[in-house]
N, C-alpha and C positions, 0 to 999 in steps of 0.2 A: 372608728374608735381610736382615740390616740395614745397612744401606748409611751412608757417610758426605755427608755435605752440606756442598757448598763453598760458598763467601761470596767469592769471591774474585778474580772477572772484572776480570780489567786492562785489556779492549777488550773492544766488540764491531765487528765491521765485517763488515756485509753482512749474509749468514747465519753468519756463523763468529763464535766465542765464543771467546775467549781465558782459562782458566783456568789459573791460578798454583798453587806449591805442590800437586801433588797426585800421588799417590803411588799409582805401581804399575797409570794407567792403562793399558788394552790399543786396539792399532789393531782400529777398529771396533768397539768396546764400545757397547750401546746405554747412552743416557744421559737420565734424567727432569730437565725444567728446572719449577723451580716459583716465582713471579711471585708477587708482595707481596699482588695482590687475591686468591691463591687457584688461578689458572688455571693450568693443571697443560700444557706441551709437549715433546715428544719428541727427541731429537737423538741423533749419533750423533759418536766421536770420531776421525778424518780423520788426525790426529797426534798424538804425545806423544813429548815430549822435554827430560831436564834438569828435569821437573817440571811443564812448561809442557805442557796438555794443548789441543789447537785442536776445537772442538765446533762442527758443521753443524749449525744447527737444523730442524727440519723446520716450516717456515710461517715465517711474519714474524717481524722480530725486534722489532716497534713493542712500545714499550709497557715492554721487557726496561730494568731497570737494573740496575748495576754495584755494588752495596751493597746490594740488598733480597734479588736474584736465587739463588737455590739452586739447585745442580748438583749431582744423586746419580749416580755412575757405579753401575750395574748389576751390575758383574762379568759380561756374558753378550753375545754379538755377538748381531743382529737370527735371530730364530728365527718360525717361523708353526708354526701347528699344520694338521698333514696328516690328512686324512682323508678316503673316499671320499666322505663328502655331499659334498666339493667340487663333485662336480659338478651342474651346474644354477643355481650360485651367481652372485654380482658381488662383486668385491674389492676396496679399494683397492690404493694402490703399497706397503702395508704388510701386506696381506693381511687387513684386517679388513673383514670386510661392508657392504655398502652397498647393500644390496638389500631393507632392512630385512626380513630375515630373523632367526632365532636366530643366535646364536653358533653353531661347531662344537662338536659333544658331542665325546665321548670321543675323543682323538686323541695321536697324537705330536708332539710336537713338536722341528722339526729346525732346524740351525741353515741361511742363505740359502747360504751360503760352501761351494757343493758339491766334495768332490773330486774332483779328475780322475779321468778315467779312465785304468787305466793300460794302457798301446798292445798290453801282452804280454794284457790279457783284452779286449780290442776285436775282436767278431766282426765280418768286410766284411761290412757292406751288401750285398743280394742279391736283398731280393723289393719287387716294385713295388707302389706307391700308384697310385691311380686317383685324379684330380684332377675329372674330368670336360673337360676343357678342352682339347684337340688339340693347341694348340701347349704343353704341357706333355708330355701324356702321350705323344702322338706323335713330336716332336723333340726331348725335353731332358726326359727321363723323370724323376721322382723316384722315390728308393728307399727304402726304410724303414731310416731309421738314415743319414739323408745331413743335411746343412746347403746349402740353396741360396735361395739370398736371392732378392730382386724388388729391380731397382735401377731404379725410377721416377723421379718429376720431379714439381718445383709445378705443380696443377692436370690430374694425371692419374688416372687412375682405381683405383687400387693400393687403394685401400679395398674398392672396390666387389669387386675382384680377390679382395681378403683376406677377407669374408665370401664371397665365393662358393667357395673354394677349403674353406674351415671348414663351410660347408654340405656340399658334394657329395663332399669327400674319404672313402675309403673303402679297405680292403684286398680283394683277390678273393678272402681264404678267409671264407667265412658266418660261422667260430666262435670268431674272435680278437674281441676286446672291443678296440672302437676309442674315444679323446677326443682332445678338442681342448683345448687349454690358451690362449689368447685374453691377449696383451699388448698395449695399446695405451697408448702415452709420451707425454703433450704434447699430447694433441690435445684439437682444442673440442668447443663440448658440443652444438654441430650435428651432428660425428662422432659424439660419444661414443651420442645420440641413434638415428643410422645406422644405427649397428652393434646398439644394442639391438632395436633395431626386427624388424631383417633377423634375429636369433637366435631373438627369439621369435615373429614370427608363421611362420616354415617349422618349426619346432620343434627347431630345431639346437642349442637351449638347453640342454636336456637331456643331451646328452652333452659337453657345454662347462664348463671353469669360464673365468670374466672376471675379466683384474684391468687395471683403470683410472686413468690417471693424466692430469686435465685440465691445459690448460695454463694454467689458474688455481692448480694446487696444486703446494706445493713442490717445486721443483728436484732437490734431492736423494732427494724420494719415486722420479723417470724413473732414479735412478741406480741404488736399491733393487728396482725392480719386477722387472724380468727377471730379478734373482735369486730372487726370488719366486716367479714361474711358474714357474721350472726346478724349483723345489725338491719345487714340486707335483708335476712332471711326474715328477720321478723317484720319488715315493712311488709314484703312478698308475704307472710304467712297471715299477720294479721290489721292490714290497710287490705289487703289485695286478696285474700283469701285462695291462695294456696297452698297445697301441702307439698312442703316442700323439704327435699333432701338435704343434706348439708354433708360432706365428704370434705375430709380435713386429712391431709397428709402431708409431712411426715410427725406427729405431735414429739418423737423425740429429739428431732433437730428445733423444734419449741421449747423444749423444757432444757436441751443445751446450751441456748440461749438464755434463758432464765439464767443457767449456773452462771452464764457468762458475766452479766449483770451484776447478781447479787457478790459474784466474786472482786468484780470493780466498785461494790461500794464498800466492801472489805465487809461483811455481814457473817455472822459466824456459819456457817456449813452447817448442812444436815448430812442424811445417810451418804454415803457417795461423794458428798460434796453439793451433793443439791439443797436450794434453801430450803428451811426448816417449815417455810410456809408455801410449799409447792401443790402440797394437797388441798389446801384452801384456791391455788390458784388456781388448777385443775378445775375444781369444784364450776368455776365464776365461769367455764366454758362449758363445760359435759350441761351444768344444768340449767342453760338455754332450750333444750330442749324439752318440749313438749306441745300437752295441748291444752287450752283455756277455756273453761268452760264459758259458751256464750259466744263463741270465736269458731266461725269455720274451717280458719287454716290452721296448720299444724306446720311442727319440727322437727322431723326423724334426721340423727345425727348421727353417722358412721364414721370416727377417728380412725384413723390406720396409724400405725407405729411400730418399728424395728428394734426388734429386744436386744440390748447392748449386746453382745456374747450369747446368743441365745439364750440367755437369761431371762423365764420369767417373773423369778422374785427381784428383779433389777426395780429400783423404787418406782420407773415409768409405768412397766404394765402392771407394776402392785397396786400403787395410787391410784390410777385409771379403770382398774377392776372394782374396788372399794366402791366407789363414784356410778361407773355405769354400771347397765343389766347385761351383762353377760361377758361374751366374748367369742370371737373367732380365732381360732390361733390354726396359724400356717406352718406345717409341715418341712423341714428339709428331707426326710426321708421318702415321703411321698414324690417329692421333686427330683430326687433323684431315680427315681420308677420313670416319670417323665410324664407322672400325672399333672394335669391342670384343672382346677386351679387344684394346689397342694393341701387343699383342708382337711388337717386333723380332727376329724366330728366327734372323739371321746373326749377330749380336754375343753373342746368347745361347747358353750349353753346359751340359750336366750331364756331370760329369768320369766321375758313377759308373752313367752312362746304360747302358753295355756289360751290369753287373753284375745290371741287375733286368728287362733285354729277353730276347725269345727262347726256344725254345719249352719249354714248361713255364712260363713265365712271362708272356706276352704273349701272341707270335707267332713262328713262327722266320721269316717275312719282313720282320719288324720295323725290323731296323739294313739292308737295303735299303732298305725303304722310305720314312726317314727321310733318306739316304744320298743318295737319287734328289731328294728333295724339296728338300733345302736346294741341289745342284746346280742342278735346275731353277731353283729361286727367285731363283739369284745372275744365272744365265745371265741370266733375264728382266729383272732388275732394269739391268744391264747396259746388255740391246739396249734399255729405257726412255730410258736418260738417248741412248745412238748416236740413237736415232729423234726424238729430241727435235733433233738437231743436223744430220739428213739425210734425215729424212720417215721416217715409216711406210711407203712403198710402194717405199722402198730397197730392203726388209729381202726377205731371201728368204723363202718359205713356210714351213720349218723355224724359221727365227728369227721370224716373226710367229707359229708354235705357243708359241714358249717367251713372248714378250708376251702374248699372250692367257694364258699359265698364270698368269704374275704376277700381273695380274690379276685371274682367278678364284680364286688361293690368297688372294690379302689377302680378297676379298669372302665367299670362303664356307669357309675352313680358318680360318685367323687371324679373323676374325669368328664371333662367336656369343651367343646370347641368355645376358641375366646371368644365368637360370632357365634355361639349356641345359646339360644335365649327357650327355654323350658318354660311348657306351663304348670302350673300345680297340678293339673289334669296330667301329662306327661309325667311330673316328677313321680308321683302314686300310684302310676302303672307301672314305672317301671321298678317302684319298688317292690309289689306286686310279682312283675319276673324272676326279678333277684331272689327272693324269699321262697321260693315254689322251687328251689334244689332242694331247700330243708324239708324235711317228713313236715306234713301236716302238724301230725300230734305234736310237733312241738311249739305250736303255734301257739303258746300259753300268752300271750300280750294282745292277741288281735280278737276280737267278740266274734261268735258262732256265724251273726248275723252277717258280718263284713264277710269275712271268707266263703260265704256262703255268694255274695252276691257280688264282688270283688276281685277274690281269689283264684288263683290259677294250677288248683293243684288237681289234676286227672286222677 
C-alpha cells in the first residue's frame, strides 16, 4: 500500500502530535512516525478534524522534530494476527512477541475494535467454572460466560489471586478445551517477573497466552492491550472453540491512562478528573464477554483493580460495578489476620451465581449452603464487635456458637494455601463442618432433606 508522508507537525505536546493538512484521516488509524536519524515509531490517531489530525505516539516523543519528522497514516486501525500458537506465548501491549520466540506463522489477522455482541444471539450463562478457591466457588460462584471483577487495594494480594485463579481454573466437563488469556497494564517488572515465574514452573504456561504491559512502556500501549487479548480471546473462543478465561489486571492503571490522554487532548474532565465518557469505554471491554448462541466457546472475564484509597465509590470500581455481575472485594483487615486470600464474602456477590449452582451443576444443596454460611458469618461478625463492648461471657451459648463460626470461617474457609486448589466437593463439606458448631435448629436456610443427608450435626 503506498501511503503518503506528512511533514507537517504544528506541535508536539506530550505524547500527542499535532498534524496539519491531511486528508481523509480515520479515528484510530494506525500511524508510522519516521525521525530524521532513521528510527522508525508507531502511533495511532485519537482525533481528526478540519484536517488537523492529533497522533498518540507510542514511546517517547524525545528526540521528534517538527520539520524533519514524517507521518504515514496506514489507512488500517491496530489489527494482531490470531492464531492458535498463541498459546504458550508472551506479548507485548501490541501483540508482538517478547518471548523471543518466532513470529506467528500463518494466521489472520483481525482488526482490536471487537463488535459487540448483539443481546438477541447472547446465550445466559449457565454452567460453572471451578476456581479451586471456596470463597469463589462456594459463595459468589463464577459462570462461564459472566464478567465479575476482583476489586482490591494497594498492597494486597490480587496478583497472587490472579495467577492462582489462571492456574487452577477449570470446567467439570473432561472434553471442553480450556485457556487463559493473561492481561497485565502497568505493572513493574518485579510483577511482571511474578507472574512469569508462577506460569512457567506449575506449567500453566502452556494453555495461556500473555500479553504485557510494564509500567515503563507507553501509556497508550495499557489502552490498546485489553483490546488485544479480547481479540485473541475471541479467535480462541469462537474460530477455535474454547472457553476461555480472560484475566485483566490492573484496569485501574487503564483507566489512569485514559485520564492521561483525555487530559492531553484538553477534554473537559468528568468525576475525579476522569473523562466523562469512561463508562462508555469500560462498557466496549466488560462486554466482550460472553456467550453466542450457535458458538461452542465462550468468554468468562475476570478484571482485577485496586481501589484509589480504598475507596469503593472511586469512579473505577463504581463504573466497573454498573457494567459487570457482581464483584469480589478484598479485605485489608482480613490481611492483616494473615488470611489468604483476604475475601471479604458480605460486600462480595455474583449476580449470575443462581444460573451455574445446583444439581446437575454443582450441588443441589448448594444455594442453602452458601445461604446458611453468609448468615452465619454476618450473625458472627456481629456478636464480635457486641462482645467487644459487653465481654464474651455476656453472650449466650448459641451466640458464643455463631463467634466461634466466624472465627473458624475466616481461619479455615476463607483462608487457604496459594497451591490449595479445592473442589466444590471439598468446599461443601467443609462448609458442612463449619456450620455443625451452630445448634441444628438454627438451621433455617438449609432443607430438612440436605442436613439430613449432608449434615454433621450428632
Amino acid at each position: 500500500m503506498v501511503t503518503i508522508g506528512y511533514k507537517s507537525i504544528s506541535q508536539i505536546s506530550g505524547p500527542l502530535l499535532f498534524v496539519e493538512g491531511v486528508r481523509d484521516a480515520g479515528y484510530n488509524e494506525m500511524v508510522t512516525i519516521e525521525m530524521a536519524n532513521g528510527e522508525i515509531k508507531a502511533g495511532q490517531v485519537l482525533d481528526t478534524r478540519n484536517g488537523l489530525a492529533i497522533v498518540q505516539v507510542f514511546g517517547p516523543t524525545a528526540g521528534l522534530d517538527n520539520s524533519t519528522t514524517t507521518v504515514r497514516f496506514r489507512g488500517e486501525t491496530a489489527r494482531i494476527k490470531t492464531s492458535d500458537q498463541m498459546l504458550g506465548r508472551v506479548f507485548n501491549g501490541l501483540g508482538e512477541p517478547i518471548d523471543g520466540g518466532p513470529n506467528l506463522g500463518a494466521g489472520e489477522k483481525r482488526e482490536i475494535v471487537g463488535d459487540a455482541i448483539n443481546p438477541y444471539s447472547r446465550e445466559e450463562p449457565s454452567e460453572f467454572i471451578e476456581t479451586g478457591i471456596s470463597t469463589i466457588d462456594g459463595m459468589n460462584t463464577l459462570v462461564r460466560g459472566q464478567k465479575l471483577p476482583i476489586f482490591s487495594a494497594s498492597g494486597l494480594p490480587h496478583n497472587m489471586l490472579a495467577a492462582q485463579i489462571a492456574r487452577q481454573a477449570r470446567t467439570l466437563k473432561t472434553d471442553d478445551s480450556f485457556a487463559v488469556i493473561f492481561g497485565a497494564m502497568g505493572i513493574t517488572s518485579e510483577e511482571a517477573n511474578f507472574f512469569m515465574n508462577e506460569f512457567r514452573k506449575t506449567g500453566s504456561l502452556n494453555r495461556a497466552a500473555i500479553f504485557m504491559n510494564l509500567s515503563s512502556d507507553p501509556s497508550m500501549e495499557r489502552i490498546i492491550l485489553p483490546r488485544v487479548a479480547l481479540t485473541a480471546a475471541e479467535y480462541l473462543a469462537y474460530e477455535k472453540e474454547y472457553h476461555v478465561l480472560v484475566i485483566l489486571t490492573d484496569m485501574t492503571n487503564y483507566c489512569e491512562s485514559l485520564r492521561e490522554i483525555s487530559s492531553a487532548r484538553e477534554e473537559v474532565p468528568g468525576r475525579r478528573g476522569f473523562p466523562g465518557y469512561m463508562y462508555t469505554d469500560l462498557s466496549t471491554i466488560y462486554e466482550r464477554a460472553g456467550k453466542i448462541r450457535g458458538k461452542n466457546g465462550s468468554i468468562t472475564q475476570i478484571p482485577i483493580l485496586t481501589m484509589p484509597g480504598d475507596d469503593i465509590t472511586n469512579p473505577i470500581p463504581d463504573l466497573t460495578g454498573y457494567i459487570t455481575e457482581g464483584q469480589i472485594v478484598m479485605s485489608r483487615d482480613l490481611q492483616r489476620k494473615g488470611v489468604y486470600p483476604p475475601v471479604d464474602v458480605l460486600p462480595s456477590l455474583s449476580r449470575l451465581m443462581n444460573q451455574g449452582i445446583g444439581k446437575g451443576r454443582t450441588r443441589e444443596d448448594h444455594r442453602g449452603v452458601a445461604d446458611q454460611l453468609y448468615s452465619a458469618y454476618a450473625g458472627g461478625k456481629d456478636l464480635r464487635s457486641l462482645s467487644a463492648i459487653v465481654g464474651e461471657e455476656s453472650l449466650s451459648a448459641s451466640d458464643r456458637s455463631y463467634l466461634s463460626f466466624a472465627e473458624h470461617f475466616e481461619k479455615r474457609y476463607v483462608n487457604q494455601g496459594l497451591y490449595e486448589s479445592r473442589t466444590i466437593e471439598d468446599t461443601l463439606s467443609l462448609s458442612y463442618d463449619l456450620l455443625s458448631e451452630i445448634p441444628e435448629a438454627e438451621m433455617k436456610r438449609l432443607k430438612r432433606d440436605f442436613i439430613e443427608k449432608y449434615g454433621k450435626w450428632k
